[in-house]
N, CA, C and O atoms as a DFTB+ gen file, in Angstrom:
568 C
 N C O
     1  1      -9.176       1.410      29.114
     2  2      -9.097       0.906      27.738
     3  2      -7.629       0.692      27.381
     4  3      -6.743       1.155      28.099
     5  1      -7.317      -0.137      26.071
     6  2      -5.833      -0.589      26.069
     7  2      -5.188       0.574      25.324
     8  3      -5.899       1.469      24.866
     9  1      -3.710       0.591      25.174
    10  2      -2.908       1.111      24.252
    11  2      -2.694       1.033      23.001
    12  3      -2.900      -0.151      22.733
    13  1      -2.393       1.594      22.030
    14  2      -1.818       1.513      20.926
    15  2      -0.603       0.269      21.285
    16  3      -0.680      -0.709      20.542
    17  1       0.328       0.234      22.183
    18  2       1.367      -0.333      22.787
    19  2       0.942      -1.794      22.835
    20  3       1.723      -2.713      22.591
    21  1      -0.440      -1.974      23.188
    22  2      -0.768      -2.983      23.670
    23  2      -1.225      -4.117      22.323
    24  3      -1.116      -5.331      22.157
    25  1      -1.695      -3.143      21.639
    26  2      -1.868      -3.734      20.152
    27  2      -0.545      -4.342      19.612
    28  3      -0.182      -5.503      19.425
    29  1       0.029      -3.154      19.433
    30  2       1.530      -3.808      18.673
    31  2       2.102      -5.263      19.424
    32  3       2.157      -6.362      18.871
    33  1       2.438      -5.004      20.591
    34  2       2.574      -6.149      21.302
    35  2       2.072      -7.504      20.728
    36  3       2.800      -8.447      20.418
    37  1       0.804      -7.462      20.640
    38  2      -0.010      -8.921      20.001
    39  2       0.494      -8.818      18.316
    40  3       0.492      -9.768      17.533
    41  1       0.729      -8.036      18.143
    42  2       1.051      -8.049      16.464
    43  2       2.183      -8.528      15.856
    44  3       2.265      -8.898      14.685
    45  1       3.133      -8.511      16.758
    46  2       4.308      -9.014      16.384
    47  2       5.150      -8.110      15.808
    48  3       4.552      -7.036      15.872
    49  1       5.984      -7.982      15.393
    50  2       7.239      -6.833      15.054
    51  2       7.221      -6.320      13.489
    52  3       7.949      -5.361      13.234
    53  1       6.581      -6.790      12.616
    54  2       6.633      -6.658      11.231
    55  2       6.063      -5.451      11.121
    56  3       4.940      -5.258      11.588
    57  1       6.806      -4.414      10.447
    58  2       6.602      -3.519       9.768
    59  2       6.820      -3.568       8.112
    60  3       7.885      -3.990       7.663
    61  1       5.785      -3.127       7.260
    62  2       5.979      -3.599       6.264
    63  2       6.470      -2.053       5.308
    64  3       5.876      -1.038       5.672
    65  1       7.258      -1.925       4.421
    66  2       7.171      -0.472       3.815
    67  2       7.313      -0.599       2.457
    68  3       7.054      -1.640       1.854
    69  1       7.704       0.390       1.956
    70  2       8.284       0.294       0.226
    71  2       8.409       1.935       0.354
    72  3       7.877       2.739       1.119
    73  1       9.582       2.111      -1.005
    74  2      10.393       3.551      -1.073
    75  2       9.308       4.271      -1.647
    76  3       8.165       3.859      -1.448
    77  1       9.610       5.801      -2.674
    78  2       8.409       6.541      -2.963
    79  2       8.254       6.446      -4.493
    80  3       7.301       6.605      -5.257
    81  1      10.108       5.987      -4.717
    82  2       9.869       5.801      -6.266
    83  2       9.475       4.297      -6.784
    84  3       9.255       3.943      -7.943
    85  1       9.451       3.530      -5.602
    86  2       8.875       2.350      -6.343
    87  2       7.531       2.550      -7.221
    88  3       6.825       3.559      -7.223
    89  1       7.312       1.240      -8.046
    90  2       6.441       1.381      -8.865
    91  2       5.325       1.037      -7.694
    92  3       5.483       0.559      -6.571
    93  1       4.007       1.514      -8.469
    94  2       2.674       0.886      -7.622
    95  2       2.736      -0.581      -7.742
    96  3       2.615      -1.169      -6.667
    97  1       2.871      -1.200      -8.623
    98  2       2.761      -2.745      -8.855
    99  2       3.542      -3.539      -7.860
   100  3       3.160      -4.619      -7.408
   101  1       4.879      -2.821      -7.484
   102  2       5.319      -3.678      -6.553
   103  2       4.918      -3.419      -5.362
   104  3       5.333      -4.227      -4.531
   105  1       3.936      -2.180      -4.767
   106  2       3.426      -1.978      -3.477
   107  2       2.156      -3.297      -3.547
   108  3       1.792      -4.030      -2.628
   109  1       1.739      -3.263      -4.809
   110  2       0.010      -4.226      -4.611
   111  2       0.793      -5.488      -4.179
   112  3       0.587      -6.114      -3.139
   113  1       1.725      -5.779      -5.127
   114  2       2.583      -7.237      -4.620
   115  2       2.498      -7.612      -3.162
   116  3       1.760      -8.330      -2.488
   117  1       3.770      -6.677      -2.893
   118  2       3.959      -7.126      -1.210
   119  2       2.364      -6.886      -0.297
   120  3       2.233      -7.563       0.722
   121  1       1.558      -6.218      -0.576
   122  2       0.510      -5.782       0.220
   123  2      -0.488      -7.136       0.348
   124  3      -1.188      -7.469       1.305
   125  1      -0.308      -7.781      -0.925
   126  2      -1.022      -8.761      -1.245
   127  2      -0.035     -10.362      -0.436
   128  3      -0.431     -11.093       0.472
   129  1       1.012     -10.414      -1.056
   130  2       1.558     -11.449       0.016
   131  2       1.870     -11.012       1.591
   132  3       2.265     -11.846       2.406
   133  1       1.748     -10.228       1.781
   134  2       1.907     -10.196       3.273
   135  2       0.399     -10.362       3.902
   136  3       0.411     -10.603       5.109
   137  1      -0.799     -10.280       3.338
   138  2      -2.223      -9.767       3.823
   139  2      -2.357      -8.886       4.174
   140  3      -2.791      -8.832       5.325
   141  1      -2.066      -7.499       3.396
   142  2      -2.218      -5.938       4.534
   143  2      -2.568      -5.218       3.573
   144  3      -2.401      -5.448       2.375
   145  1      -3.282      -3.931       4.279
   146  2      -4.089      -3.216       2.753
   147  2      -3.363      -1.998       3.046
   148  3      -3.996      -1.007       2.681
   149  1      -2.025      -1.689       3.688
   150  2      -1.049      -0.801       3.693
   151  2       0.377      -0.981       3.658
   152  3       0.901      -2.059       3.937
   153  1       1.212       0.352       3.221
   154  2       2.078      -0.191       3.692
   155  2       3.029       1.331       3.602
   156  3       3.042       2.011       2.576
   157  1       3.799       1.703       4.862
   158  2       4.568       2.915       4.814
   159  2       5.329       3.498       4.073
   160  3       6.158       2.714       3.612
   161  1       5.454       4.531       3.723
   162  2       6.562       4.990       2.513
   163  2       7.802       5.455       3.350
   164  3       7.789       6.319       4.226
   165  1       8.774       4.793       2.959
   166  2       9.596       5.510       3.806
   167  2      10.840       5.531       2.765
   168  3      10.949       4.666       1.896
   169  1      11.598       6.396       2.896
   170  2      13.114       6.643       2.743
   171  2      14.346       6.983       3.815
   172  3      14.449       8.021       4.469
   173  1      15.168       5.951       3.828
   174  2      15.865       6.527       4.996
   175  2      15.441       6.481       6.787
   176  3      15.957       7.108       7.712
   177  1      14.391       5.553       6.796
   178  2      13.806       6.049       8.323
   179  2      12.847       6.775       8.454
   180  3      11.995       6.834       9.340
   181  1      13.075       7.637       7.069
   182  2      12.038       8.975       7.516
   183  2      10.577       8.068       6.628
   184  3      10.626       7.345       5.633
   185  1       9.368       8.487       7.483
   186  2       7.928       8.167       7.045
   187  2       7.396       9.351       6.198
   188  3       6.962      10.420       6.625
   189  1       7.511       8.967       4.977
   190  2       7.193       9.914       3.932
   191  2       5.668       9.988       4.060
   192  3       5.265      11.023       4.590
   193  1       4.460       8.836       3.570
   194  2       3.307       8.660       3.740
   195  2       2.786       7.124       4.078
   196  3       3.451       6.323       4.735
   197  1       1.565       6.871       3.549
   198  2       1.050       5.530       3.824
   199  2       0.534       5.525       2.041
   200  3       0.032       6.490       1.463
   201  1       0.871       3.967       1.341
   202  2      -0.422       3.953       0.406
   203  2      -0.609       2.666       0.636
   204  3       0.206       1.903       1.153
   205  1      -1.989       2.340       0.147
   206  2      -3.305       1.710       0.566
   207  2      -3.421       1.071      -0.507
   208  3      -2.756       1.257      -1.527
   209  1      -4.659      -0.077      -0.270
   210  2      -5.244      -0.697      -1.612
   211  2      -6.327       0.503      -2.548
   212  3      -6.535       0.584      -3.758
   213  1      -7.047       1.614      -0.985
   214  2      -8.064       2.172      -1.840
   215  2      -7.231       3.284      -2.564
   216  3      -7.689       3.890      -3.533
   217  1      -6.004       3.519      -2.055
   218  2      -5.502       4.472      -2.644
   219  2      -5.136       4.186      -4.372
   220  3      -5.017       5.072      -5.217
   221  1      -5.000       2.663      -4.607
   222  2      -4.278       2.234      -5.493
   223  2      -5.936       2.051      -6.972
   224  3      -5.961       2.256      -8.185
   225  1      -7.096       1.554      -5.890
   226  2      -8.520       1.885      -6.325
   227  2      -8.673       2.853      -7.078
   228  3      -8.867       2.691      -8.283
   229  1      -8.620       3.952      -6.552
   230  2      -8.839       5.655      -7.020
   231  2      -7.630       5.885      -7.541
   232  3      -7.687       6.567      -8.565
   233  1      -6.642       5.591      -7.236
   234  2      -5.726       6.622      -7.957
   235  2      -4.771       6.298      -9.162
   236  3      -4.019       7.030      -9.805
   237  1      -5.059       4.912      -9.256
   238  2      -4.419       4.027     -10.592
   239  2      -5.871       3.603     -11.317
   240  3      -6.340       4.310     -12.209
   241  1      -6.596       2.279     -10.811
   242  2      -7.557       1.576     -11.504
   243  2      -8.301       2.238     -12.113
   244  3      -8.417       2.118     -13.333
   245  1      -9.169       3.331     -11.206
   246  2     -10.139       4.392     -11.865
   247  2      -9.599       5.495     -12.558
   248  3     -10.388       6.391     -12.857
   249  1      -8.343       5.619     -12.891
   250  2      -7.878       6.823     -13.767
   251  2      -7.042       6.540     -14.488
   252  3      -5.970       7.056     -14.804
   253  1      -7.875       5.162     -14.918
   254  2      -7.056       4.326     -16.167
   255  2      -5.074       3.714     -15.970
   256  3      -4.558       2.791     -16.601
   257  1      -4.444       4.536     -14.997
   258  2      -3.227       4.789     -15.263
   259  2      -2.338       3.268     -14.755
   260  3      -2.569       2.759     -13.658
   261  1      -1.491       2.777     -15.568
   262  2      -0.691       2.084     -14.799
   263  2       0.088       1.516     -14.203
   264  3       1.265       1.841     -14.357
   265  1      -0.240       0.493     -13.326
   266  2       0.802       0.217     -12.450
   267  2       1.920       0.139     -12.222
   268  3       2.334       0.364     -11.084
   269  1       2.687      -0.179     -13.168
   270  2       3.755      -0.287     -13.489
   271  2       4.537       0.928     -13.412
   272  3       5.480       1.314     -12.722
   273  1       3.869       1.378     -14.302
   274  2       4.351       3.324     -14.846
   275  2       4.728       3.833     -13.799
   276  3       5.821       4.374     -13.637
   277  1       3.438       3.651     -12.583
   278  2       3.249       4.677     -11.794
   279  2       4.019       4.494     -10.470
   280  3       4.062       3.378      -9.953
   281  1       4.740       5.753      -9.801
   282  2       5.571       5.349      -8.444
   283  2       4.400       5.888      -7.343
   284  3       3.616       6.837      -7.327
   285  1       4.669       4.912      -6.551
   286  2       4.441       5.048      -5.389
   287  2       3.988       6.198      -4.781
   288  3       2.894       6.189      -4.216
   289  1       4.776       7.335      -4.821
   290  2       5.103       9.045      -4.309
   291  2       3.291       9.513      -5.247
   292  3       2.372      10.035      -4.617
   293  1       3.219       9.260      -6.332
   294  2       1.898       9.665      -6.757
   295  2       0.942       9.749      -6.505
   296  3       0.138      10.676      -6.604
   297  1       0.831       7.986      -5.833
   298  2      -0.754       8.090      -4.838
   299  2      -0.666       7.824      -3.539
   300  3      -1.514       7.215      -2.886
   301  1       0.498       8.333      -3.078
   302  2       0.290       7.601      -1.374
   303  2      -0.047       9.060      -0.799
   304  3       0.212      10.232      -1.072
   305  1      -0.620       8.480      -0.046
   306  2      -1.076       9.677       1.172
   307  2      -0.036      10.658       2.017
   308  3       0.600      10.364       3.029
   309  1      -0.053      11.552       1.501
   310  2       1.591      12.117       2.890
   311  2       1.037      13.234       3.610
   312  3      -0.025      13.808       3.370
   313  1       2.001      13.516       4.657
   314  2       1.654      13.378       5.667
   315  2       0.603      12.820       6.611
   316  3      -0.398      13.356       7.086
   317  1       1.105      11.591       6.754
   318  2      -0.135      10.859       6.976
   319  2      -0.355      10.807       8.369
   320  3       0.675      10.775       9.042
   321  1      -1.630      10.787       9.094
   322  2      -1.764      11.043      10.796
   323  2      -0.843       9.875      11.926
   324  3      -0.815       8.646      11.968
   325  1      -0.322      10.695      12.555
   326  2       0.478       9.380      13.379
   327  2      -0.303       9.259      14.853
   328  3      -1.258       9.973      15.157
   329  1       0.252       8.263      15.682
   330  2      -0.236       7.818      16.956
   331  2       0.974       7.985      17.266
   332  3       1.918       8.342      16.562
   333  1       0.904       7.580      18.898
   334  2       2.095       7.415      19.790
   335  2       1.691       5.717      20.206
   336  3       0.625       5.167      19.930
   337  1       2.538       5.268      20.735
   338  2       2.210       3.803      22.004
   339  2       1.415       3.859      22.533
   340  3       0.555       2.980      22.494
   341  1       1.312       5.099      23.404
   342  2       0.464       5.581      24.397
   343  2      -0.817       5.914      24.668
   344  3      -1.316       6.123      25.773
   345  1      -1.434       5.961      23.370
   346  2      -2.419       6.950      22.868
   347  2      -3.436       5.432      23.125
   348  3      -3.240       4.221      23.023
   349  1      -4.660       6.386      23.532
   350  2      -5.543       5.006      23.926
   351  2      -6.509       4.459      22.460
   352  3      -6.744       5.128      21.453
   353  1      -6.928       3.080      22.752
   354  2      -7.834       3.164      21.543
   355  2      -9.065       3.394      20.914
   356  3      -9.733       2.940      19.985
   357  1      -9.120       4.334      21.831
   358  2     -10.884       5.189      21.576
   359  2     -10.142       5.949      20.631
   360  3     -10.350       5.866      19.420
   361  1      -9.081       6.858      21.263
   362  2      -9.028       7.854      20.564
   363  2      -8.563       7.562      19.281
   364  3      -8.436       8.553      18.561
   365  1      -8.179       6.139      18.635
   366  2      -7.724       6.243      17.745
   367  2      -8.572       5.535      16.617
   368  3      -8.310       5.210      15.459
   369  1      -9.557       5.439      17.319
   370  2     -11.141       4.726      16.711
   371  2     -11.730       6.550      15.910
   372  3     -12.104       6.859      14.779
   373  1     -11.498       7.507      17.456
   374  2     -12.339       8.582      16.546
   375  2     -11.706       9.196      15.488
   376  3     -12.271       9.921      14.669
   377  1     -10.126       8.811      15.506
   378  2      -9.478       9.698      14.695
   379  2      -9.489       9.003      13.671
   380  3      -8.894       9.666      12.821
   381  1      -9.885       7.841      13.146
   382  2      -9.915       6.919      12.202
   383  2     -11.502       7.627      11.511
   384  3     -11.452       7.522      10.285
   385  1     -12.338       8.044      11.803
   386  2     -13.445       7.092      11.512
   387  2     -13.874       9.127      11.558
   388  3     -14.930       9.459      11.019
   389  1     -13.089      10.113      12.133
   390  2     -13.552      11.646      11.987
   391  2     -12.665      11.801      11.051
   392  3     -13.087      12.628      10.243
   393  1     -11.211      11.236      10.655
   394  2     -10.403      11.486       9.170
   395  2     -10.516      10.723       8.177
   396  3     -10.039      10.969       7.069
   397  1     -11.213       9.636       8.500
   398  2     -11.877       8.570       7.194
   399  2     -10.404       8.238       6.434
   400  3     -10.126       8.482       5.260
   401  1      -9.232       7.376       7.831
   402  2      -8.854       6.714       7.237
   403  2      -8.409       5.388       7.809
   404  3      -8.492       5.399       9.037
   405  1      -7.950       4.215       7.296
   406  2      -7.781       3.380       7.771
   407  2      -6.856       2.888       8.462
   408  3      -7.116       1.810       8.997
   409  1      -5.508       3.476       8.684
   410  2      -4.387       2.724       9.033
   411  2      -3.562       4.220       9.807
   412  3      -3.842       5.413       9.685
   413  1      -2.927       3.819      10.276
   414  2      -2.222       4.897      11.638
   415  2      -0.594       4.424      11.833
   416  3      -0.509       3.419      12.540
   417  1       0.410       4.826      11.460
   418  2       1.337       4.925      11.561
   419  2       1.822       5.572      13.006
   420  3       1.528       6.690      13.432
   421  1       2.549       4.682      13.572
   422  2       3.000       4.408      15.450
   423  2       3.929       5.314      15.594
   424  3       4.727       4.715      14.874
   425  1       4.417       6.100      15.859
   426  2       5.535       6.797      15.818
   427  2       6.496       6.752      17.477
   428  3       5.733       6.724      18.443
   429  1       7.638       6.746      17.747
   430  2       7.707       6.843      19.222
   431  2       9.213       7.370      18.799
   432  3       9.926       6.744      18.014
   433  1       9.500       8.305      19.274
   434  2      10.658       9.427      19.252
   435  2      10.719       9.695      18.266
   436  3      11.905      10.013      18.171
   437  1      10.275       9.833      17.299
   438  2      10.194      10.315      16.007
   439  2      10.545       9.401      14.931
   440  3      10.637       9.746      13.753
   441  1      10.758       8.098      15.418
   442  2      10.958       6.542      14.607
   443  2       9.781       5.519      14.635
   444  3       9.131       5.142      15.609
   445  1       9.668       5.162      13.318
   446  2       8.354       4.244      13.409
   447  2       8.538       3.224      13.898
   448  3       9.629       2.686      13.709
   449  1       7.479       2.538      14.759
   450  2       7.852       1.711      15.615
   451  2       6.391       0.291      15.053
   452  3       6.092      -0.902      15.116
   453  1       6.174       0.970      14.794
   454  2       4.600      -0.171      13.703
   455  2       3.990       0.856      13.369
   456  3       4.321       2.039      13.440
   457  1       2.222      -0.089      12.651
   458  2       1.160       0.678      12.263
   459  2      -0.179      -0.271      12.489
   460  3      -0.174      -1.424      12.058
   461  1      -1.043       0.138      13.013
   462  2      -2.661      -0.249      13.460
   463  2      -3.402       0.312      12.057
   464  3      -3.287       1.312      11.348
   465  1      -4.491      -1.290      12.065
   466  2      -5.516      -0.702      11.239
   467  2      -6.729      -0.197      12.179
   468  3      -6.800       0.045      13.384
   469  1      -7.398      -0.156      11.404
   470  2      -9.043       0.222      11.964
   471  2      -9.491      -1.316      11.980
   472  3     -10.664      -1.212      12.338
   473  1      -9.310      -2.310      11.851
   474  2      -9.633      -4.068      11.925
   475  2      -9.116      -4.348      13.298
   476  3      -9.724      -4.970      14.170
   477  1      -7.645      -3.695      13.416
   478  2      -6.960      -3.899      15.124
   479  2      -7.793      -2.689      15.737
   480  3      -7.913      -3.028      16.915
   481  1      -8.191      -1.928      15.643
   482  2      -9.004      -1.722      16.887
   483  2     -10.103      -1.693      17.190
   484  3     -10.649      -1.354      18.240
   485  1     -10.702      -2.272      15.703
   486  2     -12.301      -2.584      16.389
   487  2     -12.278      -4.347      16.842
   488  3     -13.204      -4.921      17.416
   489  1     -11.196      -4.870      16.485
   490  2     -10.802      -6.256      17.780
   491  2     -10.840      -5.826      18.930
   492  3     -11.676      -6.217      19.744
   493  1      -9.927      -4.937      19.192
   494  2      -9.109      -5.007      20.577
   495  2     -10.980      -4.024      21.452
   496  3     -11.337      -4.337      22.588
   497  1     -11.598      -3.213      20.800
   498  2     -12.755      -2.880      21.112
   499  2     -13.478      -4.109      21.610
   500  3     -13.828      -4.407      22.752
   501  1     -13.628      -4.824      20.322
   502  2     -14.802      -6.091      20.584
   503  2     -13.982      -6.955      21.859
   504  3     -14.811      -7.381      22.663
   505  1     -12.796      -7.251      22.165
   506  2     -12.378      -8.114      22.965
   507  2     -12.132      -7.013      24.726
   508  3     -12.056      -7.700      25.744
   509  1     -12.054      -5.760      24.866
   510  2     -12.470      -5.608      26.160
   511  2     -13.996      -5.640      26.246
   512  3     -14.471      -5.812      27.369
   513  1     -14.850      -5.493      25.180
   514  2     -16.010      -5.723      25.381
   515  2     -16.658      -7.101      26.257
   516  3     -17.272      -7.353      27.294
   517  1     -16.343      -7.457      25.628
   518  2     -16.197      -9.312      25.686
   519  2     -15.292      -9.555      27.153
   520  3     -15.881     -10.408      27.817
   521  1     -14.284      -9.159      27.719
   522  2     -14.193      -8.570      28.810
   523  2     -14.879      -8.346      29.974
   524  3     -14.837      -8.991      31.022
   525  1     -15.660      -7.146      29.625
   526  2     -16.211      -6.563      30.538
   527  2     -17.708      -7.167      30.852
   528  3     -18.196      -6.989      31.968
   529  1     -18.386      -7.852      29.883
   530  2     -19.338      -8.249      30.304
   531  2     -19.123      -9.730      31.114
   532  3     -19.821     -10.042      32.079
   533  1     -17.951     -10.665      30.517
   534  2     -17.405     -11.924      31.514
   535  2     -17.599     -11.628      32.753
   536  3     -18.280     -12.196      33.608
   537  1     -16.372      -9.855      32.836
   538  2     -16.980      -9.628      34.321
   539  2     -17.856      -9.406      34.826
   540  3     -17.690      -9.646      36.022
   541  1     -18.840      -9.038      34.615
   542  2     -20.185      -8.696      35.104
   543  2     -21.132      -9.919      35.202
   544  3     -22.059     -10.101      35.990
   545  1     -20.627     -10.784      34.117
   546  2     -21.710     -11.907      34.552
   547  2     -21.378     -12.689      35.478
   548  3     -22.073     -13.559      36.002
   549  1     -19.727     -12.241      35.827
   550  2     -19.331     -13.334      37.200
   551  2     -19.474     -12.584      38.528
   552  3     -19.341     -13.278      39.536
   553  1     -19.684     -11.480      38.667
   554  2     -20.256     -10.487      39.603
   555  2     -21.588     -10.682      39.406
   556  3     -22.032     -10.313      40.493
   557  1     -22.716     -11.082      38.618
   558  2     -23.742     -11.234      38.795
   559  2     -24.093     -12.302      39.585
   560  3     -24.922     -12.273      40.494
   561  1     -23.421     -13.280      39.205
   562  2     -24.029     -14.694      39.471
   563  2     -23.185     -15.172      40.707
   564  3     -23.439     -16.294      41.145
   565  1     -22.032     -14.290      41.414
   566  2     -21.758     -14.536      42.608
   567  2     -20.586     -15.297      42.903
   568  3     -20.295     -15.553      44.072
């Protein structure tokens, strides 16, 4: 099965982030022009957390509070679960889907290096799938 490594690769280099005191409004912004329903918190290099669209769901829309007002650091997720390159993508299917969350921050020497959703790896799933049966039907048929 492929890598985390192998994902990023096809993804291209964009890492997207925002600080902790930004407001929420400017995380929905960029999340929204870039097409991504995350985006890293970082200060300095260092990966503070991840916040999300659902984070922004629950933790602004439904509790009235807003966007504007509110920074970033309030509703993002911290310490949020990391991967390595290396790490295959089963395992990062179960760790998605046994921590019920969506997005995985790449880490490689202790610097972020990207981030995978749960959309990139149930592709990269469906496409060795798709794979493996090509091969089999060309081993079938000789």
């Amino acid at each position: 099965m492929r890598q985390v490594r192998h994902l990023l690769e096809g993804k291209g280099g964009s890492i997207y982030t925002i600080a902790p005191d930004a407001p929420v409004l400017e995380a929905i912004k960029l999340m929204a022009e870039h097409r991504i329903g995350a985006l890293l918190v970082m200060r300095g290099g260092q990966l503070l957390g991840v916040v999300s669209e659902r984070d922004y769901a629950r933790k602004v829309i439904l509790q009235g509070r807003s966007s504007a007002q509110t920074a970033v650091a309030d509703i993002m997720r911290n310490d949020p679960l990391t991967v390595g390159p290396q790490t295959d993508v089963l395992d990062c299917m179960r760790l998605c889907t046994d921590s019920r969350v969506r997005h995985l921050p790449v880490l490689e020497g202790g610097k972020v290096v990207g981030i995978i959703s749960i959309g990139d790896l149930v592709k990269a799933v469906i496409d060795a799938q798709a794979e493996q049966i090509e091969h089999l039907e060309r081993y079938i048929t000789g």
